[in-house]
C-alpha positions in Angstrom: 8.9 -13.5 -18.2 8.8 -13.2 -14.6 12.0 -12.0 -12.6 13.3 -12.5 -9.2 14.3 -9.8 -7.1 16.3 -9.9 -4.2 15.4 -7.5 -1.1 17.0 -6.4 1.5 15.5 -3.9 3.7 14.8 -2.8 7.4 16.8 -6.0 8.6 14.2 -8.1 6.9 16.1 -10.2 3.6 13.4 -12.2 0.9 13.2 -12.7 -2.6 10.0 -12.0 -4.8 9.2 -12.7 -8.0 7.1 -10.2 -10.8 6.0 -10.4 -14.3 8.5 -7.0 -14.9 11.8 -6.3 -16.2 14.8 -6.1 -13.7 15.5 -2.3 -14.3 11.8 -1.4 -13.6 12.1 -3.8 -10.1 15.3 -2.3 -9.6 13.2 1.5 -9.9 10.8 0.5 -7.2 13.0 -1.0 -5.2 14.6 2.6 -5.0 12.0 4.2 -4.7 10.8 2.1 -1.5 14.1 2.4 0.1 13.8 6.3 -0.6 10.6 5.9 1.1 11.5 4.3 4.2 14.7 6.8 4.9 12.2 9.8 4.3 9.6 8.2 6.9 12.5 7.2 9.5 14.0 11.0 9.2 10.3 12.7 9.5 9.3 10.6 12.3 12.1 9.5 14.5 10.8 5.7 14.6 13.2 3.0 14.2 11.1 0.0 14.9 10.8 -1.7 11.3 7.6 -3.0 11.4 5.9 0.8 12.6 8.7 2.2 9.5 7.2 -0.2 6.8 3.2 0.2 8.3 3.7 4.0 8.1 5.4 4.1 4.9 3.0 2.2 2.9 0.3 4.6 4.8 2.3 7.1 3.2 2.5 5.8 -0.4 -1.1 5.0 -0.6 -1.5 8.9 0.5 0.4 10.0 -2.4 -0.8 7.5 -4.8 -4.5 9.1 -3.9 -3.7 12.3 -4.5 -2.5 11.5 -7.6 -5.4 9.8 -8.8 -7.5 12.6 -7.4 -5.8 15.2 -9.3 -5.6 13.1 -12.9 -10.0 12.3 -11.9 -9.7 16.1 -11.5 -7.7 17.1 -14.8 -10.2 14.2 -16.0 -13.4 16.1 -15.1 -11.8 19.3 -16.1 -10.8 18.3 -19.8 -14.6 16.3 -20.2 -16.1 20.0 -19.5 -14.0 21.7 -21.9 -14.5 19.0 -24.5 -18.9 18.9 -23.9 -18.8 23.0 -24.1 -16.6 22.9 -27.7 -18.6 20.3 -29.2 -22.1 22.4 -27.8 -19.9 25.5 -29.0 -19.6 23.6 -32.8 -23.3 21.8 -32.8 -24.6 25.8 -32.8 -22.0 26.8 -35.4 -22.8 23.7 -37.4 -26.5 24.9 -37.0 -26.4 28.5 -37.4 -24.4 27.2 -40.6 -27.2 25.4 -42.0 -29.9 28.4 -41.0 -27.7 30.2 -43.6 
């Protein structure tokens, strides 16, 4: 069921409508407006097109080095699993040498 939320934000007012529940729009709504006061208070800029530019620059930075860290963990936890099931394919043979 898609929901309507209503923004207001950097002087700019418009509605949009998601396939997601009004808490979770609510959440991300937050989260933006978090955002934007963090990149207004580290930069100085008060123009609201540079603030919203440079704050999505921002989250796309963060959401990257997320994903780079989970491919990462990713890699990390595929090497651990090849070197146990190498580690039982030699028990299971030494096993059988028995």
């Amino acid at each position: 069921m898609a929901n309507e939320l209503g923004l207001n934000i950097l002087g700019t007012s418009f509605s949009i409508t998601a396939d997601e529940d009004e808490a979770y729009l609510q959440q991300v709504l937050t989260q933006y407006k978090a955002a934007v006061e963090n990149t207004q208070s580290i930069s100085g800029i008060n123009d609201p097109l540079n603030v919203a530019v440079l704050t999505g620059f921002m989250l796309c930075d963060e959401i990257n080095k997320i994903k780079r860290q989970f491919e990462d963990e990713g890699t990390e936890v595929e090497d651990r699993t090849l070197r146990l099931i190498s580690k039982l394919e030699n028990a299971l043979k030494n096993c059988e040498n028995d």
